[in-house]
C-alpha positions as CSV (number, residue, x, y, z in Angstrom):
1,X,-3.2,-32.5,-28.8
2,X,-1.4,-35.9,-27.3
3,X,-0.6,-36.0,-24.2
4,X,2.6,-37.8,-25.2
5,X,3.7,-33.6,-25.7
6,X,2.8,-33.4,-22.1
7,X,5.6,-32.5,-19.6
8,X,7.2,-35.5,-17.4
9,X,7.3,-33.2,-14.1
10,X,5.0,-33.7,-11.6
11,X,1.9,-31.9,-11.0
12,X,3.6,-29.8,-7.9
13,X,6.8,-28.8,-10.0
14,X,4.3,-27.4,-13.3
15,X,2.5,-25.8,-10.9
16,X,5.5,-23.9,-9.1
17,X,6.4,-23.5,-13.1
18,X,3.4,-21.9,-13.3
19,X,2.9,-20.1,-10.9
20,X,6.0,-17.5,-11.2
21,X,5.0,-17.3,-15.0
22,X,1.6,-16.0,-14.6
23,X,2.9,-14.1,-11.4
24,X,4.7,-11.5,-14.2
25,X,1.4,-11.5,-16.1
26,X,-0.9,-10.5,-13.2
27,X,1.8,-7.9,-12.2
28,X,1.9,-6.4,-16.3
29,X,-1.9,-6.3,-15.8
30,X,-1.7,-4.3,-12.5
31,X,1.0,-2.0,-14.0
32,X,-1.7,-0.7,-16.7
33,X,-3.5,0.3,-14.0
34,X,-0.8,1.9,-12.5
35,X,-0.2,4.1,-15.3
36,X,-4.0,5.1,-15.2
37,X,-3.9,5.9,-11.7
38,X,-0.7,7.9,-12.1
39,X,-2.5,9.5,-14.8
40,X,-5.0,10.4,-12.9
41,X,-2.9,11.4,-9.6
42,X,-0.9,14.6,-11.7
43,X,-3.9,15.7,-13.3
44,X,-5.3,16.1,-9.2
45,X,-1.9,17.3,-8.2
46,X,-2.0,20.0,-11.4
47,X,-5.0,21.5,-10.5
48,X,-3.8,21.9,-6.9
49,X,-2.0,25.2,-6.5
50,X,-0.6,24.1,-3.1
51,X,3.4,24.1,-2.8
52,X,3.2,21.2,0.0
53,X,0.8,19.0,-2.7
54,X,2.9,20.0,-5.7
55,X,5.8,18.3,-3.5
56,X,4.4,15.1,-3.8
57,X,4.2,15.0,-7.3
58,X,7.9,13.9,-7.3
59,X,7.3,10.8,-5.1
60,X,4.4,9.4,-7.4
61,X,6.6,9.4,-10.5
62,X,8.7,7.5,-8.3
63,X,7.0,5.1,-7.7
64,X,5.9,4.8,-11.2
65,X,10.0,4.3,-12.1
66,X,10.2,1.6,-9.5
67,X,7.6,0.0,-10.6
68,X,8.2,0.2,-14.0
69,X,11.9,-1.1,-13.7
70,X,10.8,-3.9,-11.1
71,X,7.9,-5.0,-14.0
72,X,10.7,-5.2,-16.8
73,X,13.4,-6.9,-15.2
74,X,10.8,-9.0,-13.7
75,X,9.6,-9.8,-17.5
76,X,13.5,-10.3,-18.6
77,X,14.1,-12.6,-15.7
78,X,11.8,-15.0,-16.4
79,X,12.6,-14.5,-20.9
80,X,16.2,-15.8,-19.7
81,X,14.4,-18.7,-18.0
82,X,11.9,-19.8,-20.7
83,X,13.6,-18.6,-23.6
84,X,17.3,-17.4,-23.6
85,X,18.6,-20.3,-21.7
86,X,15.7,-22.7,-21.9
87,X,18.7,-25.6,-22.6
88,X,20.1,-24.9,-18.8
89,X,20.6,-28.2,-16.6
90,X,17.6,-28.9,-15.2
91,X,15.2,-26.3,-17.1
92,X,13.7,-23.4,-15.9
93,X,12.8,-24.1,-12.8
94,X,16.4,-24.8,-11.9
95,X,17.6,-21.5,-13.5
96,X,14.7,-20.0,-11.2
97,X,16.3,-21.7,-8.1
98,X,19.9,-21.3,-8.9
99,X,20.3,-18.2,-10.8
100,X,18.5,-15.8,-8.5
101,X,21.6,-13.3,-8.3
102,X,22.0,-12.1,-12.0
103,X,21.3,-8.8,-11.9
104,X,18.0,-8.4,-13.7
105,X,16.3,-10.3,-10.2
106,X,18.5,-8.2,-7.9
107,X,17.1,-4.9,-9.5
108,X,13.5,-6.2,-9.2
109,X,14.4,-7.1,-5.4
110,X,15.1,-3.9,-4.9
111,X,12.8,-1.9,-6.9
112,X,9.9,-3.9,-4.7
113,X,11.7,-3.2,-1.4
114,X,12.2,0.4,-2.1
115,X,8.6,0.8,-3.4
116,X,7.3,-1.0,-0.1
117,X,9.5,1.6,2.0
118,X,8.2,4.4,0.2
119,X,4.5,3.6,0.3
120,X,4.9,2.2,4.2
121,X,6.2,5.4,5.1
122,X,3.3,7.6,3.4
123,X,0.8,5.0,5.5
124,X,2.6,5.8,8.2
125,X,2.4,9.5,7.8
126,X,-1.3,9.6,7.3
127,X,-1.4,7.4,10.6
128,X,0.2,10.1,12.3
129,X,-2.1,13.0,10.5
130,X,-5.1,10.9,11.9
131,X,-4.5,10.2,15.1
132,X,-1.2,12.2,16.4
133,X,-0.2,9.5,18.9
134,X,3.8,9.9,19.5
135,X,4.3,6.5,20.7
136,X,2.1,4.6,17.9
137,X,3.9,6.5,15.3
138,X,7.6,5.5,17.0
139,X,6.2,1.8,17.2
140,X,5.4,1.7,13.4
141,X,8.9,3.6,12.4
142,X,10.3,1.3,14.3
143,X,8.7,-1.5,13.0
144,X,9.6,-0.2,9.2
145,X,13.5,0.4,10.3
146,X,13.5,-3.3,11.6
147,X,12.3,-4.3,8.2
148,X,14.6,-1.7,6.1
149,X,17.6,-3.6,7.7
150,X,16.1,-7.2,6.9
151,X,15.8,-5.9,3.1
152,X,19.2,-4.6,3.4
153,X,20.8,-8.0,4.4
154,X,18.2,-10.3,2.3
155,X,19.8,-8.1,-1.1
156,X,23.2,-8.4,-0.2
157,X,22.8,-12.0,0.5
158,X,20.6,-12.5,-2.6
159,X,23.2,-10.9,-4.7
160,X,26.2,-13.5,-3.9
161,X,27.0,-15.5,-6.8
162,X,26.3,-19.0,-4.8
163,X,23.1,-17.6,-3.5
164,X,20.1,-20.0,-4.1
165,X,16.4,-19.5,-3.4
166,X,16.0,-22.0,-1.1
167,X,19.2,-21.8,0.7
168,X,19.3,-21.6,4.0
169,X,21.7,-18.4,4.0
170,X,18.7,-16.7,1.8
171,X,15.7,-18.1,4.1
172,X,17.4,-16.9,7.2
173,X,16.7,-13.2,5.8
174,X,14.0,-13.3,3.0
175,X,11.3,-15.2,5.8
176,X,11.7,-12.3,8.4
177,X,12.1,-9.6,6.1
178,X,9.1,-10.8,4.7
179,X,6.9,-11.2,7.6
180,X,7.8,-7.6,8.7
181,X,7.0,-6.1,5.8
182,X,3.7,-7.8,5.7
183,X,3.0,-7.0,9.3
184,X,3.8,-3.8,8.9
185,X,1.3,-3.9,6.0
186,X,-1.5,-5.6,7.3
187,X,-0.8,-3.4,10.8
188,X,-1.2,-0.2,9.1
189,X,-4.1,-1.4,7.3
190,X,-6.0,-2.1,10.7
191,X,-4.8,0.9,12.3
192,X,-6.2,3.4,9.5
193,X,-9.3,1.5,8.9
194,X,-10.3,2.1,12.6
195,X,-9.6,5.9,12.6
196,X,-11.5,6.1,9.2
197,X,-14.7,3.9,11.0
198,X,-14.1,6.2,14.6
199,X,-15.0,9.7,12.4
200,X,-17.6,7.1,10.9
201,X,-19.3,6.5,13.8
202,X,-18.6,9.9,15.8
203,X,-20.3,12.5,12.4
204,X,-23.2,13.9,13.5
205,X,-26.5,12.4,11.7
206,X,-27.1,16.1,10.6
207,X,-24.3,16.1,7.6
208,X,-25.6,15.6,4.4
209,X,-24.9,12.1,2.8
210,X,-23.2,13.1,-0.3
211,X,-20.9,15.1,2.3
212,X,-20.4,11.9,4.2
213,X,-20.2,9.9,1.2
214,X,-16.9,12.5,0.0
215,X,-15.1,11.4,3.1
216,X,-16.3,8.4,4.5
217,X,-18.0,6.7,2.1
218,X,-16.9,2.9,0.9
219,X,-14.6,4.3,-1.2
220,X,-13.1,7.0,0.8
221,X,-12.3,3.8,3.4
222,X,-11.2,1.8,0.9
223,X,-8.7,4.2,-0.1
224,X,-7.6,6.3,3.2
225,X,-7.6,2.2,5.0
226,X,-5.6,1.3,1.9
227,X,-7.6,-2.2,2.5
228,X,-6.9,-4.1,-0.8
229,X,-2.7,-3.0,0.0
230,X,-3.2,-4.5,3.2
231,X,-6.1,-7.8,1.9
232,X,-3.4,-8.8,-0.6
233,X,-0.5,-8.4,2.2
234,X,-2.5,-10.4,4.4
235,X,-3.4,-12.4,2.0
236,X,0.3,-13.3,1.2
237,X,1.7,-13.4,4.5
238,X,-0.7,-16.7,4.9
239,X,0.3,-18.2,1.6
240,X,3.8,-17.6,2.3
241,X,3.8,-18.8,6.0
242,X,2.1,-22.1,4.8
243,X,4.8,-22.3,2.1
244,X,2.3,-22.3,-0.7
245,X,2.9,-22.0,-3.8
246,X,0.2,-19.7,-4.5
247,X,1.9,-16.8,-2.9
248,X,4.2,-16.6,-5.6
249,X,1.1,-15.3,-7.4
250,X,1.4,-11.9,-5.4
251,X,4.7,-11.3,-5.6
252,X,4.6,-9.0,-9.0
253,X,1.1,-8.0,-7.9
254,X,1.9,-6.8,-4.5
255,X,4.8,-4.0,-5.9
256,X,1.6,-2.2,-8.2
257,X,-0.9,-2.5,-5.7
258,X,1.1,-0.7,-3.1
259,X,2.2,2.2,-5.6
260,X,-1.2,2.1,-6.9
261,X,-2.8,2.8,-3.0
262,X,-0.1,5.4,-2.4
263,X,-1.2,7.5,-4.8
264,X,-4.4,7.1,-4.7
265,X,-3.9,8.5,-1.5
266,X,-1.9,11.3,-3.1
267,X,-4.6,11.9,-5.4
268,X,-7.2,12.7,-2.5
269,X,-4.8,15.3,-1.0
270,X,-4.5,16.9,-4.2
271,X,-8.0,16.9,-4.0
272,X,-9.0,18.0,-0.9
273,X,-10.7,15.0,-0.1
274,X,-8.4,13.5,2.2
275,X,-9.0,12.6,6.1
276,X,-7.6,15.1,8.6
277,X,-8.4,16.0,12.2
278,X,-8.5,19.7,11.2
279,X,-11.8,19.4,9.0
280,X,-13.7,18.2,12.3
281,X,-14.8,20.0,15.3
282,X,-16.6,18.5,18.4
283,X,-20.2,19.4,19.2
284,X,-20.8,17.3,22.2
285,X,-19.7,14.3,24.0
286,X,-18.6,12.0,21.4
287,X,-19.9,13.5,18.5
288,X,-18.5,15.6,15.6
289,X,-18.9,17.5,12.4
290,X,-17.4,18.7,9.9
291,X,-16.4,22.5,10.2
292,X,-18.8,24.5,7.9
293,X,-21.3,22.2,8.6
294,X,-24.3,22.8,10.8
295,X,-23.8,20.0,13.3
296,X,-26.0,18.8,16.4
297,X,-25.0,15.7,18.2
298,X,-27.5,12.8,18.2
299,X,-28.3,12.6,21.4
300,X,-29.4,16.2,21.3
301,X,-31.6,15.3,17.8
302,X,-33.7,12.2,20.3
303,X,-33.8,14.9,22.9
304,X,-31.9,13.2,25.6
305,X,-29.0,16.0,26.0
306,X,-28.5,19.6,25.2
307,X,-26.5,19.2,22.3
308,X,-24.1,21.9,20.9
309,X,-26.1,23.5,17.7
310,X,-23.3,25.5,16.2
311,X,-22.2,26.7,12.4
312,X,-18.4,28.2,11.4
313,X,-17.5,29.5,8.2
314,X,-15.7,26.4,6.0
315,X,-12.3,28.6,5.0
316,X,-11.7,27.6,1.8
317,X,-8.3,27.1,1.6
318,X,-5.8,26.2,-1.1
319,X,-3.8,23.9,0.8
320,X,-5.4,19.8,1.4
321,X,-6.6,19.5,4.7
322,X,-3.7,17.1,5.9
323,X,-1.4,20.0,5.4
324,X,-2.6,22.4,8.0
325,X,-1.8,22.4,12.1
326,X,-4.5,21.3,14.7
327,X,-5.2,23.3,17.6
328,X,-5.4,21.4,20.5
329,X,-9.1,22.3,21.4
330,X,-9.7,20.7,17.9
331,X,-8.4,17.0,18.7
332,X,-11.1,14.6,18.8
């Protein structure tokens, strides 16, 4: 085709252009796998006969809605842009800078923030199931309340009719809200990831590998860390920090990926799969197994210690095993 078709911007204004356009494809593709998740997620939660696991069936078809709305408006903003109003002065990358306050945008703001709420606040419980520290729990809470009032103030500024995207009166809460959030992200990422790699390390040698495999395999990590919620967030945080243009590209993405981790996670508590301090018991210094299991520290195996050698009867209970108490001589 000639090149004489060819737009006159310059090659960093097509490629802003370009990147919010394919941001809304790369966030449709992640919402089909949203809806297989989520598919998957109430089938778990329907074979689970526990009241406290039927409870989060609610909070999963909630984040499907938000995510659902925030993909659609997301979709309709950028149809007004390229389509409905593809005469406005300046084109569409003006209507993206200008016009951020119509109310399709403000919805998808929102639907993101909330989602990110939501699913920082189940990370944040399964912190506190893990490793039942009081203060660290206060410190991420506090941390999410810090960001719930920067969301707050970056909407209502968002939504004045003069608001513009690069404003200085949007920056001043959009840049810190967004950092926090990604923190927070990135935080609870590390945080889970070394409680999942502590049980790692501490299992006795003497559980069988497909038992291992069920709750600390690579994939049990990679959900109970939610690692790619907190790779992409990390991900982000540097593209937005160096003002790239490329973080754009994680904006849609970032709202299914967080839903998607959440209930993945929901999925392996409907399961019975899930990490909890209450499926462990301690059989020597540093060592643990799982209850049911016959366990025998490794330093007992080499012959160095008298290990404790000890089997329990697994209770097979309905409930997941993030639902149930610890007793303190449990703790480990």
């Amino acid at each position: 085709m000639s090149s004489s078709y060819a737009t006159s911007e310059s090659a960093a204004l097509l490629w802003y252009e370009q990147s919010i356009n394919a941001a809304v494809y790369i966030g449709a593709m992640a919402y089909g796998l949203h809806i297989a998740v989520f598919y998957h997620t109430v089938l778990a939660v329907a074979r689970n006969n526990s009241g406290f696991t039927r409870a989060w069936l609610p909070y999963s078809a909630l984040l499907l809605a938000l995510a659902t709305i925030n993909i659609c408006c997301s979709i309709n903003f950028n149809e007004r842009a390229w389509i409905d109003y593809r005469n406005y002065p300046g084109g569409p990358l003006a209507f993206f800078v200008e016009q951020p306050s119509i109310g399709v945008n403000i919805a998808a703001i929102s639907t993101s923030i909330i989602t990110i709420l939501l699913c920082d606040a189940l990370l944040i419980y399964r912190c506190h199931t893990l490793i039942k520290n009081i203060f660290i729990t206060l410190l991420l809470c506090g941390v999410l309340l810090a960001a719930t009032v920067m969301s707050v103030l970056h909407v209502v500024q968002a939504a004045r009719p003069d608001a513009g995207l690069f404003e200085q009166s949007t920056l001043k809460f959009s840049i810190p809200y967004a950092s926090l959030a990604m923190s927070l992200n990135v935080l609870l990422c590390i945080i889970l990831a070394w409680r999942v790699l502590d049980f790692r390390r501490k299992l006795s040698s003497s559980v069988r590998q497909h038992i291992k495999d069920k709750y600390i395999g690579a994939e049990a990590i990679m959900v109970e860390s939610a690692l790619p919620y907190g790779l992409a967030s990390f991900i982000f945080m540097i593209l937005y920090g160096l003002k790239s243009t490329a973080a754009n590209l994680f904006v849609s993405l970032l709202v299914q990926l967080e839903a998607i981790v959440a209930e993945l996670l929901v999925m392996r508590m409907a399961s019975g799969n899930a990490l909890a301090l209450d499926i462990f018991r301690p059989i020597g210094p540093g060592h643990i197994t799982l209850r049911g299991q016959l366990g025998q520290s490794d330093q007992s195996v080499h012959g160095r210690e008298n290990g404790d050698l000890s089997m329990t009867t697994l209770n097979h209970r309905s409930d997941p095993p993030g639902n149930s108490k610890v007793a303190q001589d449990d703790q480990v």
